[in-house]
C-alpha positions in Angstrom: 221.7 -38.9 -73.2 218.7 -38.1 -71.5 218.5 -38.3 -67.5 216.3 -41.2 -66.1 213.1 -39.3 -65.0 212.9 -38.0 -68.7 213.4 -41.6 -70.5 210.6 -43.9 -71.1 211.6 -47.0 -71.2 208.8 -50.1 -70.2 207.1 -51.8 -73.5 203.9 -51.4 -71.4 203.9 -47.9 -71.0 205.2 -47.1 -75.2 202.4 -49.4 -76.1 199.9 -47.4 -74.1 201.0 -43.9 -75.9 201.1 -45.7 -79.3 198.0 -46.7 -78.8 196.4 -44.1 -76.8 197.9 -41.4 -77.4 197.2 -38.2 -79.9 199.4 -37.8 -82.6 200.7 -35.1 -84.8 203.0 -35.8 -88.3 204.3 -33.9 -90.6 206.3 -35.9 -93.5 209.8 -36.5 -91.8 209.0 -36.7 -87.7 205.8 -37.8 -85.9 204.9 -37.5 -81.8 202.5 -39.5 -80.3 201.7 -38.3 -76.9 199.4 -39.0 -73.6 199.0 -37.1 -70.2 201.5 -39.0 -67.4 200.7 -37.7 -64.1 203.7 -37.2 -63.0 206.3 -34.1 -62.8 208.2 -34.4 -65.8 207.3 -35.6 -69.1 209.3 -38.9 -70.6 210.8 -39.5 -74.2 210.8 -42.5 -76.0 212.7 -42.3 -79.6 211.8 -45.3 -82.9 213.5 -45.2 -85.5 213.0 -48.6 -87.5 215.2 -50.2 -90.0 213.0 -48.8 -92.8 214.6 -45.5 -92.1 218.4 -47.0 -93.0 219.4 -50.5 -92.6 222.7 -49.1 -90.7 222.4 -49.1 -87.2 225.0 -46.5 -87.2 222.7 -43.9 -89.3 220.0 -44.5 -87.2 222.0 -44.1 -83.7 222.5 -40.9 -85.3 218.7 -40.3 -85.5 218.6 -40.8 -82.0 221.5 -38.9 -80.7 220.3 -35.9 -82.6 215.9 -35.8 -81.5 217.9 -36.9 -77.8 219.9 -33.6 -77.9 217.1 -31.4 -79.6 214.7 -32.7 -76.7 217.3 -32.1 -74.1 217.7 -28.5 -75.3 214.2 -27.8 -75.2 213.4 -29.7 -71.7 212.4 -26.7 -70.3 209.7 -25.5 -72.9 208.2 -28.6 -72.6 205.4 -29.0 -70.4 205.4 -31.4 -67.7 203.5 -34.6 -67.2 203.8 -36.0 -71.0 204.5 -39.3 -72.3 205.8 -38.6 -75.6 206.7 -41.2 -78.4 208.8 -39.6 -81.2 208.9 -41.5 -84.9 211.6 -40.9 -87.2 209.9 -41.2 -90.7 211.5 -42.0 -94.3 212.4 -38.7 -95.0 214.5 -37.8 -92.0 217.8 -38.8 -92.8 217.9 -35.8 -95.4 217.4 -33.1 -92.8 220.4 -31.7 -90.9 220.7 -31.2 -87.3 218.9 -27.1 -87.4 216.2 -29.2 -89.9 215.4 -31.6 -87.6 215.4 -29.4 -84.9 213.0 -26.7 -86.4 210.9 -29.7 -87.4 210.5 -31.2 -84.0 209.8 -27.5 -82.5 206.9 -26.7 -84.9 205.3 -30.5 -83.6 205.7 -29.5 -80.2 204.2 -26.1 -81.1 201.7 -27.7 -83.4 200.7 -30.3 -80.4 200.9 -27.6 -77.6 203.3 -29.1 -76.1 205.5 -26.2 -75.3 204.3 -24.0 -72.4 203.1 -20.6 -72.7 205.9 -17.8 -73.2 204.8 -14.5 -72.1 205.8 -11.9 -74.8 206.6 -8.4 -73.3 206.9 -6.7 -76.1 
């Protein structure tokens, strides 16, 4: 699970990225994203019942973009609300799928921060 400064959680605020917000999809995984003002960036995760009817497969959804995100916390840059949308085709992709999915959004969005390359 991700730590309480990184969850977004109030309807208000996931309404105001949804609607707000700039987006960037690619056919399994969406982001919808807006500028917070504060230190940290927040997550929020959707993944409706059009995905699976199972809660259980799309708990699973969750627990894997959660993990991804919390691997990557500090690539990402700070002061972010970020909206994540599981889409039809996600429950195909394995965990490395998913995870190489979700990177080339973030990379796609510029979301990441800058790396300097030394080489």
């Amino acid at each position: 699970m991700l730590k309480k400064p990184y969850r977004l959680r109030k309807n208000k605020e996931i309404k105001k990225v949804i609607e707000n917000g700039l987006s960037v999809f690619n056919k399994e995984i969406g982001i919808k994203f807006i500028k917070n003002n504060l230190l940290n960036s927040r997550f929020c995760f959707i993944v409706s019942s059009k995905i699976d009817k199972r809660a259980t497969v799309r708990n699973k959804i969750k627990r894997r973009l959660r993990e991804i995100i919390r691997q990557n916390l500090e690539k990402i840059k700070p002061g972010f609300d970020i909206v994540i949308f599981a889409k039809v085709g996600i429950k195909d992709l394995d965990f490395f799928q998913l995870k190489e999915k979700l990177e080339k959004l973030f990379k796609k969005s510029k979301l990441f921060k800058a790396v300097d390359n030394f080489s």
